[in-house]
PyMOL Python script that loads the backbone (N, CA, C, O; Angstrom):
from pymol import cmd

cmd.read_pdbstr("""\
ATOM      1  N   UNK A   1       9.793  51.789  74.558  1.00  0.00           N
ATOM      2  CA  UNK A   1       9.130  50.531  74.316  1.00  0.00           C
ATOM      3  C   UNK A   1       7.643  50.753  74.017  1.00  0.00           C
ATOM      4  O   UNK A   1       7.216  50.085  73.074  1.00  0.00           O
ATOM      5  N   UNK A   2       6.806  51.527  74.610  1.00  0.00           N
ATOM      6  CA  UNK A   2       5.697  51.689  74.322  1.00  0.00           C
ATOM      7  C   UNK A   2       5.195  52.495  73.375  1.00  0.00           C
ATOM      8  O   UNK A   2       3.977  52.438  73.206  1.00  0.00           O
ATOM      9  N   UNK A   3       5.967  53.398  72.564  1.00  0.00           N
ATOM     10  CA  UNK A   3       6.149  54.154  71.592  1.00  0.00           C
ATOM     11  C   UNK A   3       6.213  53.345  70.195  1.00  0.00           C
ATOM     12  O   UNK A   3       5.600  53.408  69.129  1.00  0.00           O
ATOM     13  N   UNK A   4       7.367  52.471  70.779  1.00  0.00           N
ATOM     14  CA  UNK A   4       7.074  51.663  69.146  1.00  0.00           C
ATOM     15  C   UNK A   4       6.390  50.562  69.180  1.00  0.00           C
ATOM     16  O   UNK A   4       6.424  49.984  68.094  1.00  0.00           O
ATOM     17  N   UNK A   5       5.574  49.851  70.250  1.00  0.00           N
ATOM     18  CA  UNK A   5       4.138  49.761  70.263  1.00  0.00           C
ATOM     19  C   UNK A   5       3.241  49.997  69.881  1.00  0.00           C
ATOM     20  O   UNK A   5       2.388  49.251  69.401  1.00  0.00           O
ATOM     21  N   UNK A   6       3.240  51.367  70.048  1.00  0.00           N
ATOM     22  CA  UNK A   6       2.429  52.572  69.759  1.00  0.00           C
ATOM     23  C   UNK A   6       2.453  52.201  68.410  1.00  0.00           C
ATOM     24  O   UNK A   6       1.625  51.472  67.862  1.00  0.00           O
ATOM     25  N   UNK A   7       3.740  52.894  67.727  1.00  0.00           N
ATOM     26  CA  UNK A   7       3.741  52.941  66.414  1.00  0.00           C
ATOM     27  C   UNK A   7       3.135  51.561  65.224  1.00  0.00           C
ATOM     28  O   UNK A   7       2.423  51.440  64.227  1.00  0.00           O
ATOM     29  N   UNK A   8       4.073  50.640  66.246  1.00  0.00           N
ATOM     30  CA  UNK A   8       3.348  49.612  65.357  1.00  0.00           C
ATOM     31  C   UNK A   8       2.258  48.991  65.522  1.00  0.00           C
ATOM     32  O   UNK A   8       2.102  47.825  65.162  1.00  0.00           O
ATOM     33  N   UNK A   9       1.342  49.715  66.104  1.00  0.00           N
ATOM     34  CA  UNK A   9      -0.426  49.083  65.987  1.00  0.00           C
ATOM     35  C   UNK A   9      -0.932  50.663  65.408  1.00  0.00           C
ATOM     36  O   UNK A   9      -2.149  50.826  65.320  1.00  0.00           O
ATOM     37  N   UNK A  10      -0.186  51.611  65.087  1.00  0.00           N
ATOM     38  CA  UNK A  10      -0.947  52.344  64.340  1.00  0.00           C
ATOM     39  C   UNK A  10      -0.399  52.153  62.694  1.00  0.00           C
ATOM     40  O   UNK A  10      -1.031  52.730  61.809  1.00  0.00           O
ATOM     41  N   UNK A  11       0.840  51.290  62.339  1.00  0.00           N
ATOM     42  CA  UNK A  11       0.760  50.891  61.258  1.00  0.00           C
ATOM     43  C   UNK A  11      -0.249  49.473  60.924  1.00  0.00           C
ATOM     44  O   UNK A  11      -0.435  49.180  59.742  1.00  0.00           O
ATOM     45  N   UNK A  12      -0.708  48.855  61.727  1.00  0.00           N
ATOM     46  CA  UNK A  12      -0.810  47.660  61.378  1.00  0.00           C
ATOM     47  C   UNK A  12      -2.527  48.030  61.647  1.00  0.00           C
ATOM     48  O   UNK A  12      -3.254  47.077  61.368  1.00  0.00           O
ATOM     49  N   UNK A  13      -3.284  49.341  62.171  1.00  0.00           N
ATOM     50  CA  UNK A  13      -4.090  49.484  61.665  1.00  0.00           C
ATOM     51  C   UNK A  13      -4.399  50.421  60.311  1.00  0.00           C
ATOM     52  O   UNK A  13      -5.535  50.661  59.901  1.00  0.00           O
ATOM     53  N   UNK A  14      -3.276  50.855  59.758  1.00  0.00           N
ATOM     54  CA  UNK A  14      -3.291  51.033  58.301  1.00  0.00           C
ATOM     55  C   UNK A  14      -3.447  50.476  57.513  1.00  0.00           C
ATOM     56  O   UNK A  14      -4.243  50.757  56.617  1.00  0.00           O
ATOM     57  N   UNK A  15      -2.751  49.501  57.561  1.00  0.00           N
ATOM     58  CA  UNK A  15      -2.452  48.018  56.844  1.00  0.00           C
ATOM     59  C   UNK A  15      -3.814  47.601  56.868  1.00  0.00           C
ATOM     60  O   UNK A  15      -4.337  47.933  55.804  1.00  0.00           O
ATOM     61  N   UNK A  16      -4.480  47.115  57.495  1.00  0.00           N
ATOM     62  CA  UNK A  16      -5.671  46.569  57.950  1.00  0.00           C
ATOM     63  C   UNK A  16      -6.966  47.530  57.317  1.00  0.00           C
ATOM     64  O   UNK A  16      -7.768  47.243  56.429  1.00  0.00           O
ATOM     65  N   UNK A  17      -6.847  48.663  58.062  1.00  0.00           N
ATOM     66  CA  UNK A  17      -7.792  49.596  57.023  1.00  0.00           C
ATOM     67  C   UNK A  17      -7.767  49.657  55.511  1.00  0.00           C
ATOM     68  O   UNK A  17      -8.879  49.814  55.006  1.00  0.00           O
ATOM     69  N   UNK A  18      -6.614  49.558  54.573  1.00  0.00           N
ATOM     70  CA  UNK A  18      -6.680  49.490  53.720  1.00  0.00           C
ATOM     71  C   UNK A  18      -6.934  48.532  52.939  1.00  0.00           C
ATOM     72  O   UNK A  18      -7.403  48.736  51.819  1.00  0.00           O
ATOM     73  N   UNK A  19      -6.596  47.013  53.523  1.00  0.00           N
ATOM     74  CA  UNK A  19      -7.003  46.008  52.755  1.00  0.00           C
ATOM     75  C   UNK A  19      -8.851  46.128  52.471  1.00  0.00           C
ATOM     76  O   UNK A  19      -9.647  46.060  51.534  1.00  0.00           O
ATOM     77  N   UNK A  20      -8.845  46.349  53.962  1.00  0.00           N
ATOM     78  CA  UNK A  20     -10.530  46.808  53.995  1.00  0.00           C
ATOM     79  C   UNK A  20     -11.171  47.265  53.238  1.00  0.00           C
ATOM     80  O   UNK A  20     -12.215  46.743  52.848  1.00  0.00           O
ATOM     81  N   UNK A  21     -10.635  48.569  52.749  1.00  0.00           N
ATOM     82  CA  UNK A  21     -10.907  49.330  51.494  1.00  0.00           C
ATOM     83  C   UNK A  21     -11.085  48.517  50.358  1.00  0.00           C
ATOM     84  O   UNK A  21     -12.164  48.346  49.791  1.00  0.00           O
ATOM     85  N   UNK A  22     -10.089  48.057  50.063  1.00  0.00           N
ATOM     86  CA  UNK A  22      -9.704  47.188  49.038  1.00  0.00           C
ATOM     87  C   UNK A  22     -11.136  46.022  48.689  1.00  0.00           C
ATOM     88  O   UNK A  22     -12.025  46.024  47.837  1.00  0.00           O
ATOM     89  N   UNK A  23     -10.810  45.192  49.725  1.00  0.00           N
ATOM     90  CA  UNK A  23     -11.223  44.263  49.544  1.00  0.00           C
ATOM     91  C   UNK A  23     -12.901  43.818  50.384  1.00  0.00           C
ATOM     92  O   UNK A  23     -13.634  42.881  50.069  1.00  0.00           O
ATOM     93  N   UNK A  24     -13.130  44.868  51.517  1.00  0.00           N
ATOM     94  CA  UNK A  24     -14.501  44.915  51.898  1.00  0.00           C
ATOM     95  C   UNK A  24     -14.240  44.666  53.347  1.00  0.00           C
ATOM     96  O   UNK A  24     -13.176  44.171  53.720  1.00  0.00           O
ATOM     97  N   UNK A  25     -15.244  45.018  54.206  1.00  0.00           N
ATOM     98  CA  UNK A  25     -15.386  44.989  55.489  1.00  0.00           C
ATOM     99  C   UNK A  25     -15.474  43.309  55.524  1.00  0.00           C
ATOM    100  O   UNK A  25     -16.174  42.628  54.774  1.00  0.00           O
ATOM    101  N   UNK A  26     -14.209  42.606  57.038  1.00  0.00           N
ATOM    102  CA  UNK A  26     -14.182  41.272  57.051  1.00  0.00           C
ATOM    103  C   UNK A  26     -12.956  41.025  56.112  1.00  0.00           C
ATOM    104  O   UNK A  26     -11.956  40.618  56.705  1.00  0.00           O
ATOM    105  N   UNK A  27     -12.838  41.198  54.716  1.00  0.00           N
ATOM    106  CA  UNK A  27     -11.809  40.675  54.554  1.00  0.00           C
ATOM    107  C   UNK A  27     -10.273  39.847  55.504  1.00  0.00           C
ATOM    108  O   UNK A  27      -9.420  38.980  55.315  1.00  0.00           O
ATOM    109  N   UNK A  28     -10.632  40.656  56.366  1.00  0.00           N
ATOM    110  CA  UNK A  28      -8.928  40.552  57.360  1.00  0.00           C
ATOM    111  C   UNK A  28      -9.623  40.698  58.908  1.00  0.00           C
ATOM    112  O   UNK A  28     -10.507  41.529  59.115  1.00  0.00           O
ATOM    113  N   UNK A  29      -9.337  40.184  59.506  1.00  0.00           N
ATOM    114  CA  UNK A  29      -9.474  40.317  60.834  1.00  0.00           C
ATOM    115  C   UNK A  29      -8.636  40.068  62.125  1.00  0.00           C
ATOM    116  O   UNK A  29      -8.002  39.017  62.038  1.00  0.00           O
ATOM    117  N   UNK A  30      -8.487  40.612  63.079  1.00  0.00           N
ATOM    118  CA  UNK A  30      -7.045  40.334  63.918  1.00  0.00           C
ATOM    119  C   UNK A  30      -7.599  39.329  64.774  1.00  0.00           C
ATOM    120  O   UNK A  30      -8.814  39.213  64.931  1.00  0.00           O
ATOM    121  N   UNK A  31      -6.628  38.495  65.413  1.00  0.00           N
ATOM    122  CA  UNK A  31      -7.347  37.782  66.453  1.00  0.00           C
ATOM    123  C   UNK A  31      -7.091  38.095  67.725  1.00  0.00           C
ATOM    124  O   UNK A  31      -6.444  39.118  67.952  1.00  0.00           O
ATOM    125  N   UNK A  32      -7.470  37.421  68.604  1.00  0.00           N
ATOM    126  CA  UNK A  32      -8.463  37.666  70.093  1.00  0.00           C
ATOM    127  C   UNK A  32      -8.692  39.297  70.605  1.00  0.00           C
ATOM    128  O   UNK A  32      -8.433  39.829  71.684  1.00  0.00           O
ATOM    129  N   UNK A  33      -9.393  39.937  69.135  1.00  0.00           N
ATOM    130  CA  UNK A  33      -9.871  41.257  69.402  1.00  0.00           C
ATOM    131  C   UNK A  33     -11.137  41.270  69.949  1.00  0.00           C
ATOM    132  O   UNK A  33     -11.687  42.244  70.463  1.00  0.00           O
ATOM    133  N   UNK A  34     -11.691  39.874  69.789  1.00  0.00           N
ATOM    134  CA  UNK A  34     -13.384  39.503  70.645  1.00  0.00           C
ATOM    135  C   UNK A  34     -14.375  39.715  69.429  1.00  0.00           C
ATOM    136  O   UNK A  34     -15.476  39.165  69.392  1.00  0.00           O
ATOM    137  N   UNK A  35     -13.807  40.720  68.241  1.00  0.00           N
ATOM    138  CA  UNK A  35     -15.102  40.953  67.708  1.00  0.00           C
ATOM    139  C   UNK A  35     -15.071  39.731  66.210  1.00  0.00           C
ATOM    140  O   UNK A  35     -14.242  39.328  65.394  1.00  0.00           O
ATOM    141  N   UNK A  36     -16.729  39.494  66.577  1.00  0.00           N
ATOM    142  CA  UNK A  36     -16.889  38.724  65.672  1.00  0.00           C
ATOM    143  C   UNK A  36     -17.786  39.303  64.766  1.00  0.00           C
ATOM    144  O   UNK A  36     -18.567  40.065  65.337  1.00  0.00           O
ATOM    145  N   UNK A  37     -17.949  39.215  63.579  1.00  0.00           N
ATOM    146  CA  UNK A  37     -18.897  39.760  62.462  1.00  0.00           C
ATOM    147  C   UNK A  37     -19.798  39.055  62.891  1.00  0.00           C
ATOM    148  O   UNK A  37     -19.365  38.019  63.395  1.00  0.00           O
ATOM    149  N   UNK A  38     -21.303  39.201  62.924  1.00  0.00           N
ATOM    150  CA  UNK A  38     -22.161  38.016  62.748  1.00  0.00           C
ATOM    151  C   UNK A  38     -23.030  37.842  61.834  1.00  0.00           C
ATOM    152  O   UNK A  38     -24.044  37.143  61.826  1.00  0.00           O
ATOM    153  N   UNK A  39     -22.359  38.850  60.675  1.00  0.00           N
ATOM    154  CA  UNK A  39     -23.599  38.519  59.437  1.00  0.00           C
ATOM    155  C   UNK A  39     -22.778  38.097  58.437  1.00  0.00           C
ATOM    156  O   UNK A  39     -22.976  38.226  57.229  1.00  0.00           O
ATOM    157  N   UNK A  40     -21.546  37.419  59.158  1.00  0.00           N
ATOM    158  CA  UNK A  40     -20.611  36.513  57.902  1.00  0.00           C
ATOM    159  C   UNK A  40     -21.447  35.342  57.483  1.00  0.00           C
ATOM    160  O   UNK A  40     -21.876  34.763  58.481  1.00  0.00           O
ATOM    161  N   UNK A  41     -21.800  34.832  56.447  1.00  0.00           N
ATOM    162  CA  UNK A  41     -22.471  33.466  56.038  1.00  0.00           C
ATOM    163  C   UNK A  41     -21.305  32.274  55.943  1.00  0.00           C
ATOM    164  O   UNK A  41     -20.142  32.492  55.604  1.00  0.00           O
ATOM    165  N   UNK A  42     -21.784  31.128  56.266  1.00  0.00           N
ATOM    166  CA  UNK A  42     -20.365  30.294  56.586  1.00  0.00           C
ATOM    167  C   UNK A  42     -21.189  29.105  56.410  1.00  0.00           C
ATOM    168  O   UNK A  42     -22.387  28.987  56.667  1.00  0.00           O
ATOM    169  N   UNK A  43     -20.086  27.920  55.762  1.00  0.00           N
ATOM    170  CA  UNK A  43     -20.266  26.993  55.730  1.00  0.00           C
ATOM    171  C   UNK A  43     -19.427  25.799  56.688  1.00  0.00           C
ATOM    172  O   UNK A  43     -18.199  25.869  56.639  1.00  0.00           O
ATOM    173  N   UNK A  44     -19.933  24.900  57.404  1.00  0.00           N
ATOM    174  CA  UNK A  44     -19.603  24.428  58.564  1.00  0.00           C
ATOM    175  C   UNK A  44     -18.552  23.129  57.742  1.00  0.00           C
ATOM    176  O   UNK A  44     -18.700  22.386  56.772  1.00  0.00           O
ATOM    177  N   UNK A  45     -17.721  23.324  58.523  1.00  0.00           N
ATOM    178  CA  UNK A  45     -16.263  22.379  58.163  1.00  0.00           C
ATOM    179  C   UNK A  45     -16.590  20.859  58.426  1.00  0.00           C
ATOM    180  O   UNK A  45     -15.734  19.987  58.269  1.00  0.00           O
ATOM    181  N   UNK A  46     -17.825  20.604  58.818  1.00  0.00           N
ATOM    182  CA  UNK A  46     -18.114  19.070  59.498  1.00  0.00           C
ATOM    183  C   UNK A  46     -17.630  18.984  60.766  1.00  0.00           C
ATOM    184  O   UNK A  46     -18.072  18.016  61.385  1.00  0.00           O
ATOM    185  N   UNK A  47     -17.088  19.479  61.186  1.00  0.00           N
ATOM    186  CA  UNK A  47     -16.212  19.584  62.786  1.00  0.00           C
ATOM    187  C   UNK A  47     -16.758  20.755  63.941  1.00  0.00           C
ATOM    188  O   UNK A  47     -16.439  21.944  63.965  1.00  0.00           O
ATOM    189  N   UNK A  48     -17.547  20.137  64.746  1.00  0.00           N
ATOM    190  CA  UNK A  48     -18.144  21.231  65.687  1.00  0.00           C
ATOM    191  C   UNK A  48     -16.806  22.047  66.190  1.00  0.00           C
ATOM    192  O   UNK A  48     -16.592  23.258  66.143  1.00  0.00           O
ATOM    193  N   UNK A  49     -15.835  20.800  66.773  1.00  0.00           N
ATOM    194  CA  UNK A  49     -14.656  21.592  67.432  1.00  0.00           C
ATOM    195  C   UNK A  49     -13.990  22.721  66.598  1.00  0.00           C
ATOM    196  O   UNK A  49     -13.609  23.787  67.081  1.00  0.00           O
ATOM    197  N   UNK A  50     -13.897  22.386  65.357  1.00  0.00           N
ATOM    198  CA  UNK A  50     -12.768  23.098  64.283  1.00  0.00           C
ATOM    199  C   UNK A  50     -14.269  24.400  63.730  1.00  0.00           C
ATOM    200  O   UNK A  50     -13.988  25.526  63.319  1.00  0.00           O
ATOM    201  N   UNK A  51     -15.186  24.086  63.809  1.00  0.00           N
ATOM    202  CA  UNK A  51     -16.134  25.345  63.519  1.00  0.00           C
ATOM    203  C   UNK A  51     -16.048  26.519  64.727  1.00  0.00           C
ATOM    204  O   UNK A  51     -15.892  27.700  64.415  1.00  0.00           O
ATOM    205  N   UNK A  52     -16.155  26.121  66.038  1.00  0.00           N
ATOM    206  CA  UNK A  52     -15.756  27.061  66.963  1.00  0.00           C
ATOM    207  C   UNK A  52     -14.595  27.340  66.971  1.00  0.00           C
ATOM    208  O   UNK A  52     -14.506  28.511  67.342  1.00  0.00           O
ATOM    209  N   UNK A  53     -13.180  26.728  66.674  1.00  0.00           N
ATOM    210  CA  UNK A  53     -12.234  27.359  66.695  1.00  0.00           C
ATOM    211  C   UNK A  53     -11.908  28.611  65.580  1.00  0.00           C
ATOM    212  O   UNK A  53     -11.058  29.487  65.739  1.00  0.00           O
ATOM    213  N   UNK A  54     -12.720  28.471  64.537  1.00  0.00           N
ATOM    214  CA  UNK A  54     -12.853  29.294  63.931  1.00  0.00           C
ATOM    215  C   UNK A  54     -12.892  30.589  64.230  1.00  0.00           C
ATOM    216  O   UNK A  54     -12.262  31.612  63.960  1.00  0.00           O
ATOM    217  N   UNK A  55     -14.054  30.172  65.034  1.00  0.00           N
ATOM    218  CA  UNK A  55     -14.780  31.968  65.376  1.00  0.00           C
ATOM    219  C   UNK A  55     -16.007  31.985  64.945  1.00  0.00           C
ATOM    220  O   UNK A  55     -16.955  31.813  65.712  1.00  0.00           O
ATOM    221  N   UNK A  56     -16.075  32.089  64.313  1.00  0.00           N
ATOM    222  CA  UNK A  56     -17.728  32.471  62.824  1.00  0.00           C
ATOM    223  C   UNK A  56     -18.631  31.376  62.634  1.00  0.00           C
ATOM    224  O   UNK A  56     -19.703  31.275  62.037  1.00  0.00           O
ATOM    225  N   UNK A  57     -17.686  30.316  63.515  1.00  0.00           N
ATOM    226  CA  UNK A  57     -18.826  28.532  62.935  1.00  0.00           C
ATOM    227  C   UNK A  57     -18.355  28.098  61.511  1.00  0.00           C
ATOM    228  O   UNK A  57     -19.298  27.667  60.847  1.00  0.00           O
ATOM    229  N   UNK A  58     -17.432  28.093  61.010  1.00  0.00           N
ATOM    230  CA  UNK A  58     -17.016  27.714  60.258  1.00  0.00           C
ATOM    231  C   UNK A  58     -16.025  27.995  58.906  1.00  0.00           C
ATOM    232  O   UNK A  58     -14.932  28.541  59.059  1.00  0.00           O
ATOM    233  N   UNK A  59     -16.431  27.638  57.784  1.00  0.00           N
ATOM    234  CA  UNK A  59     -15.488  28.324  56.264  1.00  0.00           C
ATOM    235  C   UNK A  59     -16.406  29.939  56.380  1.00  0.00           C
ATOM    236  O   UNK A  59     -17.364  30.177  57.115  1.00  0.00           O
ATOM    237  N   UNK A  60     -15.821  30.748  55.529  1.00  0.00           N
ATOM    238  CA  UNK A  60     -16.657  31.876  55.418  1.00  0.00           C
ATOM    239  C   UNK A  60     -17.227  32.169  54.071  1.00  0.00           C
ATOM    240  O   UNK A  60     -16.562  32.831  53.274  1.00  0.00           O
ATOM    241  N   UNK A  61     -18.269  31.778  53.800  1.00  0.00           N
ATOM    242  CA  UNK A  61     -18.876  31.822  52.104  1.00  0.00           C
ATOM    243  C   UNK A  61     -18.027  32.747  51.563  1.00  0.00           C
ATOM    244  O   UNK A  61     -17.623  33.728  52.188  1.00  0.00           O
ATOM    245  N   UNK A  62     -17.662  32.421  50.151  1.00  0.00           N
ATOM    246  CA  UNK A  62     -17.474  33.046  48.953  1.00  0.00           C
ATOM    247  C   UNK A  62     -15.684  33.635  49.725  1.00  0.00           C
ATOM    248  O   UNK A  62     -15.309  34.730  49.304  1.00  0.00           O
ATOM    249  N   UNK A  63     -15.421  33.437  50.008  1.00  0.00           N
ATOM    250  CA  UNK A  63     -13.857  33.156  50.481  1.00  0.00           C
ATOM    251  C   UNK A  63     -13.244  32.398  49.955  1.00  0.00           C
ATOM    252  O   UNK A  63     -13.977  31.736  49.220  1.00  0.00           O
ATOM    253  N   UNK A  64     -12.069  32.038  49.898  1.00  0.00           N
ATOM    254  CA  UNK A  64     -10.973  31.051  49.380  1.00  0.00           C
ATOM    255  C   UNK A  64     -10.090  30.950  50.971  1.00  0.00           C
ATOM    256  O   UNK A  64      -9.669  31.811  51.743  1.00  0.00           O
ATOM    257  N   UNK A  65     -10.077  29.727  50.974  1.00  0.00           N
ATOM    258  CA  UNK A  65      -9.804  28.902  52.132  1.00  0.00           C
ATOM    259  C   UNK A  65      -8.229  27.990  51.746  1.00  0.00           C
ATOM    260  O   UNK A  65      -7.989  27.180  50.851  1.00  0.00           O
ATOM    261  N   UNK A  66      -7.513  28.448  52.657  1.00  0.00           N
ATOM    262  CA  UNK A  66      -6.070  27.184  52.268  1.00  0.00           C
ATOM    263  C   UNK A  66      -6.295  26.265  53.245  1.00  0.00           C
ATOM    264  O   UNK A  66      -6.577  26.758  54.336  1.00  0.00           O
ATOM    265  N   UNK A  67      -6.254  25.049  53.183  1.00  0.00           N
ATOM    266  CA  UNK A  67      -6.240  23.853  53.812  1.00  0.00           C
ATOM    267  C   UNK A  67      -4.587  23.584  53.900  1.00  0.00           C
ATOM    268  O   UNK A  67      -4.298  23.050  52.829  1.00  0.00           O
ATOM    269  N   UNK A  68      -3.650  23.694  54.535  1.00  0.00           N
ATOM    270  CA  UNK A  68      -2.503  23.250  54.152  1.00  0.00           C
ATOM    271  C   UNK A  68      -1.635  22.151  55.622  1.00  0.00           C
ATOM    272  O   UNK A  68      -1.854  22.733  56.685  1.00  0.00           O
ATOM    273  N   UNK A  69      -1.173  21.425  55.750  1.00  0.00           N
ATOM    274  CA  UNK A  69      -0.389  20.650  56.674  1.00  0.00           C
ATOM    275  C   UNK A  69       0.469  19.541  55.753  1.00  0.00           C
ATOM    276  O   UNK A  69       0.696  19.514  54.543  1.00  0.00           O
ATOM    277  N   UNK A  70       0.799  18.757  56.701  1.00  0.00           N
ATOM    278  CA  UNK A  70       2.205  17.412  56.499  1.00  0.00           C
ATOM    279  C   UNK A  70       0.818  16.118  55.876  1.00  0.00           C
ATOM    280  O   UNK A  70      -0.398  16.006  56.030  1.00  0.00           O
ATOM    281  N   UNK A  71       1.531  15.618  55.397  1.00  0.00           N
ATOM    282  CA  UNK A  71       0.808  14.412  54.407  1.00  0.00           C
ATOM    283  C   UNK A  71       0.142  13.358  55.996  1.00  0.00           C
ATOM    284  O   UNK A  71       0.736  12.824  56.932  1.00  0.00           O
ATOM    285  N   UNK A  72      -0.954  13.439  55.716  1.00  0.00           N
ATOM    286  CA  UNK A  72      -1.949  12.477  56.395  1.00  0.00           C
ATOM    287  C   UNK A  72      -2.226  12.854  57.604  1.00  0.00           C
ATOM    288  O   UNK A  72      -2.005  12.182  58.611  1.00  0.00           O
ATOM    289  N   UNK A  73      -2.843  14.213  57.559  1.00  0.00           N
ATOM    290  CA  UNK A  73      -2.756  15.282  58.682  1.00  0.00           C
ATOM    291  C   UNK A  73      -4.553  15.230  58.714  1.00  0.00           C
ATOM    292  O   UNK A  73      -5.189  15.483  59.737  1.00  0.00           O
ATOM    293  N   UNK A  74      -5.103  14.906  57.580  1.00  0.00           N
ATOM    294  CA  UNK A  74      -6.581  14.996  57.198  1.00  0.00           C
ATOM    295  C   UNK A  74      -7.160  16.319  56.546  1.00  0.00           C
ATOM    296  O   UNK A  74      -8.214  16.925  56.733  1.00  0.00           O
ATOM    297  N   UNK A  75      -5.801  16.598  55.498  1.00  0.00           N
ATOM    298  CA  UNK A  75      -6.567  17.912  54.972  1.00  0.00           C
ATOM    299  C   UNK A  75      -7.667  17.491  54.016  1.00  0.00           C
ATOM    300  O   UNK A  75      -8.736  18.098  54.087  1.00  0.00           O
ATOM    301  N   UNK A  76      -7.486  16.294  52.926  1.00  0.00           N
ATOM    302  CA  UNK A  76      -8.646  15.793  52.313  1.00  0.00           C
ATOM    303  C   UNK A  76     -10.393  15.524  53.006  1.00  0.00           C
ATOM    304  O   UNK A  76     -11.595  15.640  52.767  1.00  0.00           O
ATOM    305  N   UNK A  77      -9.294  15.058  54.084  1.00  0.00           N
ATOM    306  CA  UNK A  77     -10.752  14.663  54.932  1.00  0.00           C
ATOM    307  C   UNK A  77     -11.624  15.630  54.744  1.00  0.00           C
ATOM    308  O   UNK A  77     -12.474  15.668  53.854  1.00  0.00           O
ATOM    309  N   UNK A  78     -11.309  16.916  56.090  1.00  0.00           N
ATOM    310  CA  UNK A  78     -12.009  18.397  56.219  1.00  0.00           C
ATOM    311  C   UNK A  78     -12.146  18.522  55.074  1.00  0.00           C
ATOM    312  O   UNK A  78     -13.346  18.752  54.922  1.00  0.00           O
ATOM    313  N   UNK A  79     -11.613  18.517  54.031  1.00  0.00           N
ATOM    314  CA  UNK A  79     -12.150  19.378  52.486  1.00  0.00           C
ATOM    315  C   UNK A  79     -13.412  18.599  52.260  1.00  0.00           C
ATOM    316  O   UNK A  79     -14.468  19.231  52.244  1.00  0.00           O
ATOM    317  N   UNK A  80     -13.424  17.480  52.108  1.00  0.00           N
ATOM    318  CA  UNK A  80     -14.699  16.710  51.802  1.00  0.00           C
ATOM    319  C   UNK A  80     -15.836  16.903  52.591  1.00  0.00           C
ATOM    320  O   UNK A  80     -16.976  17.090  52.167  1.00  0.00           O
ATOM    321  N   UNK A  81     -15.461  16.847  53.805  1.00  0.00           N
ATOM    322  CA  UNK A  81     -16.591  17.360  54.674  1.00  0.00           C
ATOM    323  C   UNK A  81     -16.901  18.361  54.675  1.00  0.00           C
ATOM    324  O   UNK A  81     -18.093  18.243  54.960  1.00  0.00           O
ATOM    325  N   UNK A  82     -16.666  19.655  54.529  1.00  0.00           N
ATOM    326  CA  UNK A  82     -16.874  20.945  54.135  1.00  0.00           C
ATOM    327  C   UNK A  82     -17.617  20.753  53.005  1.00  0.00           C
ATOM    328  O   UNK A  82     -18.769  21.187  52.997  1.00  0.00           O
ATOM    329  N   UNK A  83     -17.149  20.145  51.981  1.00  0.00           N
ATOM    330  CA  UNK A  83     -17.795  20.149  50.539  1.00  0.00           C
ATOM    331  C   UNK A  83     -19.012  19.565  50.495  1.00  0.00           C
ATOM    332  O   UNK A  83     -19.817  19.887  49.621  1.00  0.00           O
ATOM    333  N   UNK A  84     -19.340  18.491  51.575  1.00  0.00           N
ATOM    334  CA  UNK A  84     -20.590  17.766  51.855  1.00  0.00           C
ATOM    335  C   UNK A  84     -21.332  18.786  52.459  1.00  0.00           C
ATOM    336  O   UNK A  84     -22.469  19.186  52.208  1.00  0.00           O
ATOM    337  N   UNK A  85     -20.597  19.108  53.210  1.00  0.00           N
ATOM    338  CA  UNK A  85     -21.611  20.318  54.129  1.00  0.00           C
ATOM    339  C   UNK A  85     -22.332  21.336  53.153  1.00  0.00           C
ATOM    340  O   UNK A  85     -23.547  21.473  53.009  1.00  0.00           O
ATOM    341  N   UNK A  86     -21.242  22.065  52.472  1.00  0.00           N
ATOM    342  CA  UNK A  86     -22.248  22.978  51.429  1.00  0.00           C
ATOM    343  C   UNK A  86     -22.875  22.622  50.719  1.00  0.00           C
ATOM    344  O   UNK A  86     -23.733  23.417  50.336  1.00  0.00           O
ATOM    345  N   UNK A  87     -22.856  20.622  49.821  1.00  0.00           N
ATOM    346  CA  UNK A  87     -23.822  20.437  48.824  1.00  0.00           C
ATOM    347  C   UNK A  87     -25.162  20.378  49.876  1.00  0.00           C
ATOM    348  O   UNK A  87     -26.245  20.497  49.302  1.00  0.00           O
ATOM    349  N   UNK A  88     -25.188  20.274  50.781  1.00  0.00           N
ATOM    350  CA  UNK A  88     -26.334  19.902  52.038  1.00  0.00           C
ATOM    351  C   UNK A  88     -26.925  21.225  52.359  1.00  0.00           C
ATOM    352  O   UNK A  88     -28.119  21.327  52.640  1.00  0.00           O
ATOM    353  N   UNK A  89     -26.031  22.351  52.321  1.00  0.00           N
ATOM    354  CA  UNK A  89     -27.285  23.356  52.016  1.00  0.00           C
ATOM    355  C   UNK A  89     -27.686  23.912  51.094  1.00  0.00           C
ATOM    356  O   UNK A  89     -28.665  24.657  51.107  1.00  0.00           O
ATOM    357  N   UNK A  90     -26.898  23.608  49.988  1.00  0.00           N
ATOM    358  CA  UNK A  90     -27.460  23.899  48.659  1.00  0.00           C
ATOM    359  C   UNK A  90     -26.662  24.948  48.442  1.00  0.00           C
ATOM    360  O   UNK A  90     -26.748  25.583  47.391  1.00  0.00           O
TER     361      UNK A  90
END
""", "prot")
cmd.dss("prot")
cmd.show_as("cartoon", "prot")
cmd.util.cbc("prot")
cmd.orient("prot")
C-alpha cells in the first residue's frame, strides 16, 4: 500500500514537473500543499469569500479561468464582477 503511494506521487510529480516545464512555474499547483506563490498578480473576483478560497486573492492575471455550474448558479454574476474589478485597475 505504501509503495504504490509511493509510486503514485512520484508520477504525479512528473506530471506536474513537466507541465511546469512546459508551461512555466505556477502553471499547476496541488492543493492543501500550503504553498502559495506570492508574486502571482491577480485580479479579485468581487467576492472577499471566493478570493480567499482561492488561495492567491483571487483570478490569476493572464490565465484563462472556466467559470462553469447549473443555470442560475451566478456564473454571469462573478464574471461581471471580476470584469469590473479589472476595468478598476486598469
Amino acid at each position: 500500500m505504501v509503495e504504490r503511494e509511493s509510486s503514485r506521487g512520484k508520477a504525479l510529480d512528473l506530471a506536474i514537473s513537466q507541465i511546469e516545464k512546459q508551461f512555466g512555474k505556477g502553471a499547476i499547483m496541488r492543493l492543501g500543499t500550503g504553498e502559495v506563490p506570492a508574486d502571482i498578480p491577480v485580479i479579485s473576483t468581487g467576492s472577499l469569500g471566493l478570493d480567499i478560497a482561492l488561495g492567491i486573492g483571487g483570478f490569476p492575471r493572464g490565465r484563462v479561468i472556466e467559470i462553469f455550474g447549473p443555470e442560475s448558479s451566478g456564473k454571469t454574476t462573478l464574471s461581471l464582477h471580476a470584469v469590473a474589478s479589472a476595468q478598476r485597475e486598469g
